[in-house]
ROBAGU-893570 format. One line per 8 residues: number of its first residue (from 1); for each residue x, z, y of N, C-alpha, C. Coordinates in nm, 4 decimals, padded with zeros to 6 digits. Layout:
NUM) X,Z,Y,X,Z,Y,X,Z,Y  ... $
This chain:
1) 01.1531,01.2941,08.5285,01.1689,01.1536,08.5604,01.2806,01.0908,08.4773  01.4265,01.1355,08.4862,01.5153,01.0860,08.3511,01.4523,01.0862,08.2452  01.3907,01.1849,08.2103,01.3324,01.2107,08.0334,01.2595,01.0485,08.0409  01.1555,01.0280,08.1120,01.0757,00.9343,08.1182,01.1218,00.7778,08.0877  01.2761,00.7586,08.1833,01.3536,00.6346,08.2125,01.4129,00.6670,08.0646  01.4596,00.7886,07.9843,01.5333,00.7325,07.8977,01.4528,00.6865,07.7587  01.3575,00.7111,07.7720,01.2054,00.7133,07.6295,01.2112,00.5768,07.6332  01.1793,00.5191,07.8330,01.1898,00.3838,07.8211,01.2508,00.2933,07.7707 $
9) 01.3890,00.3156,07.7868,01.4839,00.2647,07.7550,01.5134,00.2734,07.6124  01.4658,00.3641,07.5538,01.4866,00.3260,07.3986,01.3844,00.2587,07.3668  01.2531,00.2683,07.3971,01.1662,00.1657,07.3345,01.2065,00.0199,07.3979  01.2540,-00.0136,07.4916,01.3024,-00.1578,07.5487,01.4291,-00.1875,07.4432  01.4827,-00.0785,07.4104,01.6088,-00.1569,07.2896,01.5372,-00.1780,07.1917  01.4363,-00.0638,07.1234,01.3787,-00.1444,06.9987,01.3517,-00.2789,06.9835  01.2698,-00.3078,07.1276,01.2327,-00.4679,07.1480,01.3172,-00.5348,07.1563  01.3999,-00.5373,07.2015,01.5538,-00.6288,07.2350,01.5541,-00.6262,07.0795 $
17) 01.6472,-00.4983,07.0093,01.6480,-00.5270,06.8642,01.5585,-00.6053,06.7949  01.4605,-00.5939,06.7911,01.3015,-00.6652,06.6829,01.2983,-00.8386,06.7631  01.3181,-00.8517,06.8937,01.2985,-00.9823,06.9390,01.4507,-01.0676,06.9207  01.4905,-01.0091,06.9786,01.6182,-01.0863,06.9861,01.6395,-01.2231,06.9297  01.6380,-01.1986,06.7939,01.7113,-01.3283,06.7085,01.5928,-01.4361,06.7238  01.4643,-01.4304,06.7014,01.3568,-01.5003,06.7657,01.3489,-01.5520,06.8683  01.3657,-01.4478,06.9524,01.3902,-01.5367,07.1549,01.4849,-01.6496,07.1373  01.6169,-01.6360,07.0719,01.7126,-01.7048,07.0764,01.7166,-01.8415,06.9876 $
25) 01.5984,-01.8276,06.8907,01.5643,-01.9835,06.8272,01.4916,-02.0267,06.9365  01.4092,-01.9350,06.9759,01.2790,-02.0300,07.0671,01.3574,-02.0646,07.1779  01.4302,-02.0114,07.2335,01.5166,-02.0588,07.3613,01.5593,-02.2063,07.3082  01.6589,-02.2071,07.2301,01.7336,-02.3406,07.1468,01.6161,-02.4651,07.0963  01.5017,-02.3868,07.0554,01.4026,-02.5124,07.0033,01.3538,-02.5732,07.1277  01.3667,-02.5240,07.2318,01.3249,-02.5679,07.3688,01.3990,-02.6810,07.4491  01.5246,-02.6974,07.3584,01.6222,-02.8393,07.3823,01.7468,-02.7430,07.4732  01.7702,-02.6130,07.4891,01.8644,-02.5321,07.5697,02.0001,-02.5636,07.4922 $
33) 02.1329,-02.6349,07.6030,02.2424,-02.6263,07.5060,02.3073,-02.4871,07.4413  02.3285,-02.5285,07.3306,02.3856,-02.4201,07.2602,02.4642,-02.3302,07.3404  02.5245,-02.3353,07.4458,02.6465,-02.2381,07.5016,02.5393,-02.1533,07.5596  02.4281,-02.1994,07.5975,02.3757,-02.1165,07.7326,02.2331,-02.0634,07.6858  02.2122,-02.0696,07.5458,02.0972,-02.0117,07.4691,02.0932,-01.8377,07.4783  02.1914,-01.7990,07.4270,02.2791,-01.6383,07.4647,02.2175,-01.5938,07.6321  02.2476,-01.6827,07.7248,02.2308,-01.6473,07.8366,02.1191,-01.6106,07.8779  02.0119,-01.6891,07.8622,01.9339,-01.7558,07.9345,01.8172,-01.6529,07.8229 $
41) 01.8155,-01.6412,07.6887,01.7582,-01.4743,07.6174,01.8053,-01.3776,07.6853  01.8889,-01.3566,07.7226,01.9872,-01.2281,07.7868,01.9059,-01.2123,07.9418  01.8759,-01.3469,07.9881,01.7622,-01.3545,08.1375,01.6321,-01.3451,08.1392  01.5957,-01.3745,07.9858,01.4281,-01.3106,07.9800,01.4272,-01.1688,07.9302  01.4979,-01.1420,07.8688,01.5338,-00.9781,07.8459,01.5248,-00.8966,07.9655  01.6093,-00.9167,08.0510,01.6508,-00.8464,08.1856,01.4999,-00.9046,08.3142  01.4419,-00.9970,08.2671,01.3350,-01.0154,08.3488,01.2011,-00.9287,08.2914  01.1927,-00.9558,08.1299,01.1065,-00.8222,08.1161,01.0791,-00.7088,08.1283 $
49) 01.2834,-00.6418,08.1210,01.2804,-00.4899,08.1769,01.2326,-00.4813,08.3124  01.2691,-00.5608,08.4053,01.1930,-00.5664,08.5621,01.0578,-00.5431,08.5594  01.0108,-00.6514,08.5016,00.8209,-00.6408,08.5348,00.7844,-00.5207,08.3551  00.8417,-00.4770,08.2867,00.8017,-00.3969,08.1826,00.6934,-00.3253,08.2498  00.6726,-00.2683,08.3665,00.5732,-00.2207,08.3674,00.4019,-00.2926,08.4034  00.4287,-00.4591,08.4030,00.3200,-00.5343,08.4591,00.2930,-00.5939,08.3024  00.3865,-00.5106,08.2115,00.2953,-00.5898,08.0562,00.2314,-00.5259,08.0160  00.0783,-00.5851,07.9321,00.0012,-00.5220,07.8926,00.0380,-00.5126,07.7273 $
57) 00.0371,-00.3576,07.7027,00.0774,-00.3608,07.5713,-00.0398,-00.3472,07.4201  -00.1515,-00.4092,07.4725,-00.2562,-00.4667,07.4104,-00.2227,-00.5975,07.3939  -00.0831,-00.6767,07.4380,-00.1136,-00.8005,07.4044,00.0237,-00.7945,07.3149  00.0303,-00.9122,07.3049,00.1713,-00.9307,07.1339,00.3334,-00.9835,07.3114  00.4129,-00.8541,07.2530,00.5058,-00.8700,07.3398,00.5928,-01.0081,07.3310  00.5997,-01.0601,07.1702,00.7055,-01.1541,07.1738,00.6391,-01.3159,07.2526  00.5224,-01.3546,07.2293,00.4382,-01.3722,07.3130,00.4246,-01.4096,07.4260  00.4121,-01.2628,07.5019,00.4934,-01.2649,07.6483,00.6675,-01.2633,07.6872 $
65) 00.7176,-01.2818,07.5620,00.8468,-01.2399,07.5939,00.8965,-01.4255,07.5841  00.8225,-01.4618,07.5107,00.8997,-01.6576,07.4870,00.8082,-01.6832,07.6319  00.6996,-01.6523,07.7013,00.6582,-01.7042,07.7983,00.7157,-01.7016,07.9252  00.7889,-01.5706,07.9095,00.9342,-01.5471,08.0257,01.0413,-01.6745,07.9851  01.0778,-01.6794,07.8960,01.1848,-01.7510,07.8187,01.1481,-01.9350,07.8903  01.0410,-01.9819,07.8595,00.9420,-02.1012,07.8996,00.9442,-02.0764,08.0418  00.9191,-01.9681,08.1103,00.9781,-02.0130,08.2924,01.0506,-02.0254,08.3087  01.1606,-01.9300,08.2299,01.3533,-01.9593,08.2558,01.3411,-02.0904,08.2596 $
73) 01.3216,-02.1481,08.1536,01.3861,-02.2880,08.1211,01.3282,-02.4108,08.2442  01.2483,-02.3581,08.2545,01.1728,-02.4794,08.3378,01.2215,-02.4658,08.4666  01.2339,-02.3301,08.5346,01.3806,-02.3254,08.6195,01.5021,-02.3791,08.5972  01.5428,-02.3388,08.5122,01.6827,-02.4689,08.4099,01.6756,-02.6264,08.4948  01.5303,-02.6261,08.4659,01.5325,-02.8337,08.4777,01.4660,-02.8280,08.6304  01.4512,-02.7459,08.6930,01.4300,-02.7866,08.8596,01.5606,-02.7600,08.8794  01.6623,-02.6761,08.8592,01.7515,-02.6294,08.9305,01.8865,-02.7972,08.9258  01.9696,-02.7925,09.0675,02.0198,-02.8890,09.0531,02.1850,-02.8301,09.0620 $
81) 02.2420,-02.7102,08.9363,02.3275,-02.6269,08.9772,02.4736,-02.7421,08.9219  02.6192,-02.6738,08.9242,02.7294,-02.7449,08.8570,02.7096,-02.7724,08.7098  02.6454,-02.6173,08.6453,02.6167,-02.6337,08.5039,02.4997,-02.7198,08.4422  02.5210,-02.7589,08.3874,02.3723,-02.8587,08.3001,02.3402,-02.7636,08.1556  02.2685,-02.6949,08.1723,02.1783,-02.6260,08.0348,02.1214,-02.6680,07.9460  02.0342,-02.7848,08.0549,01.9325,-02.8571,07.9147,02.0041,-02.9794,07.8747  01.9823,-03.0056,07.7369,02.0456,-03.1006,07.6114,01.9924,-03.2648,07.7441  01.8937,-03.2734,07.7319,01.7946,-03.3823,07.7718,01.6453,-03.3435,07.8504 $
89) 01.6386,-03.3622,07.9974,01.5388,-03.3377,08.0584,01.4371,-03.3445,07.9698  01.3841,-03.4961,07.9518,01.2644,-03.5560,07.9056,01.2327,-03.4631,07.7861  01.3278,-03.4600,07.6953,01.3070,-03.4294,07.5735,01.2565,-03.2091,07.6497  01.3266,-03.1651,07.6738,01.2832,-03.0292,07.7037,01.1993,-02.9942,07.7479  01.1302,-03.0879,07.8721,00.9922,-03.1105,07.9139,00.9032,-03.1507,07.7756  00.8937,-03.2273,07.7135,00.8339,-03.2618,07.6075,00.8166,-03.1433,07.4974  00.9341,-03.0903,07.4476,00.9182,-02.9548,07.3480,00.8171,-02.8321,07.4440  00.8744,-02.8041,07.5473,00.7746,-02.7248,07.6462,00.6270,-02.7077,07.5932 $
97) 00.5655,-02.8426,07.6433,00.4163,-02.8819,07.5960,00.3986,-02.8641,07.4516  00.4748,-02.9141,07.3754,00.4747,-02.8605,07.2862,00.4320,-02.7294,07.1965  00.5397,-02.6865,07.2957,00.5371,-02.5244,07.2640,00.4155,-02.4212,07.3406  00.3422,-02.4991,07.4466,00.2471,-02.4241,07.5414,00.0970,-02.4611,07.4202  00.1233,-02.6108,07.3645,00.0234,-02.6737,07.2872,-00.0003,-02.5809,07.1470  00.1151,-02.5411,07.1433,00.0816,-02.4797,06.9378,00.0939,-02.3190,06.9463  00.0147,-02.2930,07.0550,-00.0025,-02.1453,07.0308,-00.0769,-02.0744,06.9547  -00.1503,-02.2022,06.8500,-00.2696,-02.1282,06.7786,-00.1354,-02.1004,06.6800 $
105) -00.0061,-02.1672,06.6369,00.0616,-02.2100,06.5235,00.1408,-02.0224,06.5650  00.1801,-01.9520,06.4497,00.2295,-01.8419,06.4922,00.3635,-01.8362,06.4545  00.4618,-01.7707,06.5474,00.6131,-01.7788,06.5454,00.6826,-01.7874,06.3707  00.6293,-01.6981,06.3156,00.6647,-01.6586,06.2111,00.6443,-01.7970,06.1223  00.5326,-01.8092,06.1025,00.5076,-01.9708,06.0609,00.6222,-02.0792,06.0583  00.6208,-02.0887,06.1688,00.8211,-02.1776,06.2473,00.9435,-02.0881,06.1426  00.9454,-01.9733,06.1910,01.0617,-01.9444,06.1117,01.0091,-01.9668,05.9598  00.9445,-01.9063,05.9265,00.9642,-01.9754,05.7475,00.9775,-02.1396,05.7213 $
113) 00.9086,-02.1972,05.7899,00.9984,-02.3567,05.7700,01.0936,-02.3526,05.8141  01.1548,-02.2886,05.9081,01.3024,-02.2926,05.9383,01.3755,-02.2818,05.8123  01.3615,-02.1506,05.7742,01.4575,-02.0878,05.6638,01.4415,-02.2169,05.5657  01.3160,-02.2824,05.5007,01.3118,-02.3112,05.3957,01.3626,-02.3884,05.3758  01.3797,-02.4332,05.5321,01.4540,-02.6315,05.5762,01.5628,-02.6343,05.5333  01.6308,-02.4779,05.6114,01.8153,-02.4860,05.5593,01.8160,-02.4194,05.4184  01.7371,-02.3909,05.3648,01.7495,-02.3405,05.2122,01.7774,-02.4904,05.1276  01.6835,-02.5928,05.2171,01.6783,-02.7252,05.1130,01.8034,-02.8234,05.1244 $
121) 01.8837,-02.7547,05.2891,02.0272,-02.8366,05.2767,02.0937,-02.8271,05.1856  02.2108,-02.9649,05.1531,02.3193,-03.0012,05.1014,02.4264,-02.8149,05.1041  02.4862,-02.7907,05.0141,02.5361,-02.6778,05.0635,02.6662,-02.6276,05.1218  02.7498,-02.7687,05.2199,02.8420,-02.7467,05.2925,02.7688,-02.7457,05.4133  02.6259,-02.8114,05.4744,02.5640,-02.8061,05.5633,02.4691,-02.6927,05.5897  02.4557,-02.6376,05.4711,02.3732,-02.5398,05.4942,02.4984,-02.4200,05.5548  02.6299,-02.4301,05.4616,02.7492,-02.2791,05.5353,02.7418,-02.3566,05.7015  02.7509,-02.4908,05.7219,02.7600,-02.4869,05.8503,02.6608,-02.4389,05.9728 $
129) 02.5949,-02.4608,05.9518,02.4126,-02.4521,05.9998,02.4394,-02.2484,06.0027  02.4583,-02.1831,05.9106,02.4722,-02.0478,05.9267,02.6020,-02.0281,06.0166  02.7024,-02.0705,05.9880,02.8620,-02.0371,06.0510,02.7809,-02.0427,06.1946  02.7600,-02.1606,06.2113,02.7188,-02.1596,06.4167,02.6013,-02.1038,06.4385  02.4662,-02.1021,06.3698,02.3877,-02.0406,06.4253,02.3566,-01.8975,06.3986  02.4058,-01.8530,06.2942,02.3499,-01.7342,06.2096,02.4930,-01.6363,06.2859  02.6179,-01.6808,06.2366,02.7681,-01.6217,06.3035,02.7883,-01.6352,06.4119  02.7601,-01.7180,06.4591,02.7644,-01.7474,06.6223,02.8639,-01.8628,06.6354 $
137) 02.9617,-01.9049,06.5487,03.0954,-01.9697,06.5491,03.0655,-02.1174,06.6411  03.1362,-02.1259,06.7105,03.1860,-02.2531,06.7885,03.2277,-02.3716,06.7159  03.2459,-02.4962,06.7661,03.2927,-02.6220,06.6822,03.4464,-02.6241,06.6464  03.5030,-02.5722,06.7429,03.6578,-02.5007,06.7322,03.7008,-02.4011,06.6070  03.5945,-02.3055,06.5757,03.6102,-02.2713,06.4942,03.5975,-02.3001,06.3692  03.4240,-02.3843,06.3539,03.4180,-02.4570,06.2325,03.4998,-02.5827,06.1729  03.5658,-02.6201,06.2755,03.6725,-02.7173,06.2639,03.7615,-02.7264,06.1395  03.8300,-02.5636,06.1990,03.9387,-02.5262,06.1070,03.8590,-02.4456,05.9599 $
145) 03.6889,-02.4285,06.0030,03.7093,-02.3513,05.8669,03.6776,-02.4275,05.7593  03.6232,-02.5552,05.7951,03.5866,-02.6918,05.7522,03.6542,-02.8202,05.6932  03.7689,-02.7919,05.7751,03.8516,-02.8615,05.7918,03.8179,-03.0581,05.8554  03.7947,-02.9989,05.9292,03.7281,-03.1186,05.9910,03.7175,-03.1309,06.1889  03.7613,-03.1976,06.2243,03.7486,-03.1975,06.3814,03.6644,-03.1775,06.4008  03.6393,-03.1071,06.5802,03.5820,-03.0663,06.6327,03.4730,-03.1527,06.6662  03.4540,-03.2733,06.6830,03.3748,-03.3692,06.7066,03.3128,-03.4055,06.5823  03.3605,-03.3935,06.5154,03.2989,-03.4293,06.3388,03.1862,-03.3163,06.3351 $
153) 03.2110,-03.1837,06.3755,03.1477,-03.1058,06.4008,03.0115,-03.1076,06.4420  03.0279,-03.1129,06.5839,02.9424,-03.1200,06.6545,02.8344,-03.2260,06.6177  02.8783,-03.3240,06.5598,02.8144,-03.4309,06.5426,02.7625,-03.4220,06.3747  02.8299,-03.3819,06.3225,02.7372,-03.3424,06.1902,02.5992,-03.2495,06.2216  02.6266,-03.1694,06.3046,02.5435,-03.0379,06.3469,02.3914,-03.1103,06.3756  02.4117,-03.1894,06.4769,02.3683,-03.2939,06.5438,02.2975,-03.3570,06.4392  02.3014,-03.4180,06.3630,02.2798,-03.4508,06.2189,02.1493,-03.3959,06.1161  02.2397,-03.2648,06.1607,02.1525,-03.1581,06.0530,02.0786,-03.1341,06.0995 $
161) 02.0437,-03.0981,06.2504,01.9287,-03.0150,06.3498,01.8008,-03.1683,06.3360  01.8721,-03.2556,06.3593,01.7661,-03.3604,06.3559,01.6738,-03.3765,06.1830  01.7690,-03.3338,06.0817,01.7008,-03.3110,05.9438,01.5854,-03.2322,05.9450  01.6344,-03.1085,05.9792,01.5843,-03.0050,06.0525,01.4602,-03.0203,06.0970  01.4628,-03.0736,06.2372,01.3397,-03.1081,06.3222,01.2231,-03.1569,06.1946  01.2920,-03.2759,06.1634,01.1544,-03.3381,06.0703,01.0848,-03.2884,05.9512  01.2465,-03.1937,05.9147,01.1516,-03.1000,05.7719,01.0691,-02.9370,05.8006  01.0786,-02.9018,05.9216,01.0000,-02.8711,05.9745,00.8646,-02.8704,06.0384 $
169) 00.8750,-03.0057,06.1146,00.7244,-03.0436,06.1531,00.6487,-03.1156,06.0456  00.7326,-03.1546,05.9263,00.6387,-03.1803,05.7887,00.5786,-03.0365,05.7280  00.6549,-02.9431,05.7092,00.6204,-02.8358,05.6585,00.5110,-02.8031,05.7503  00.4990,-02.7873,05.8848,00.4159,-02.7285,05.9692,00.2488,-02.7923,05.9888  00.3105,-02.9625,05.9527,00.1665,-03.0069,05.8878,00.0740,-03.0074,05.7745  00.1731,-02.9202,05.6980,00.1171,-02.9154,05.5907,00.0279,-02.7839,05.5678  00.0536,-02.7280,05.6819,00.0151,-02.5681,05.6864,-00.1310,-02.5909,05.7083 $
């Protein structure tokens, strides 16, 4: 029975390893604020190891793994807790459908317009765009490495993600 739990457990890290950085765009493209993107992957993770044994592994795990991710969130926007997660109700409800709508469109697809989007940034926006999303770095940090306030920050970011958005869903129509 250990032998069994620990086989498990390494094939559940492979997945953690292989999904991870994926869950954590699709969490964020879902309108999730940045602080609580980490989390809230970290809660579909720990909800898959629970039901791991109610997945069928004839089907594509990541798949089922953003479809855990898509209940989190929608728990997110019923819940009426101290913390606020989502960026903008409307708008997170809206990406949702979205995202339930373009399942013919395949993950991978998204990430290569991703990459290509920030390949086509300016190239102090593109180190920024990696510093916070790729490094993990905070506005506090890019501040000083920038040299630029923390609000300049955030709000450039803000900026760029919206570039982002549109050179993306151009690329994606073009597919």
């Amino acid at each position: 029975m250990q032998e069994v739990q620990r086989v498990d457990n390494k094939f559940f890290a492979g997945l953690v390893q292989e999904h991870q950085a994926s869950l954590r765009v699709f969490v964020r493209s879902l309108g999730v604020e940045p602080d609580w993107v980490d989390d809230l992957a970290q809660d579909a993770f720990v909800t898959a190891y629970r039901e791991l044994n109610s997945y069928d592994s004839d089907r594509d795990f990541g798949k089922w793994l953003r479809g855990i991710a898509r209940n989190l969130v929608r728990n997110e926007m019923r819940k009426q807790g101290r913390h606020r997660r989502i960026l903008h109700e409307d708008l997170s409800q809206h990406l949702l459908v979205l995202a339930e709508n373009e399942k013919d469109q395949s993950n991978d697809t998204k990430l290569t317009a991703l990459r290509d989007c920030v390949e086509q940034l300016p190239g102090k926006s593109r180190e920024l765009v990696r510093s916070r999303y790729y490094e993990g770095w905070d506005a506090t940090v890019l501040a000083d490495k920038f040299e630029m306030k923390a609000a300049t920050v955030r709000q450039t970011l803000l900026r760029i993600r919206r570039k982002l958005y549109l050179c993306i869903n151009q690329r994606l129509k073009e597919v």
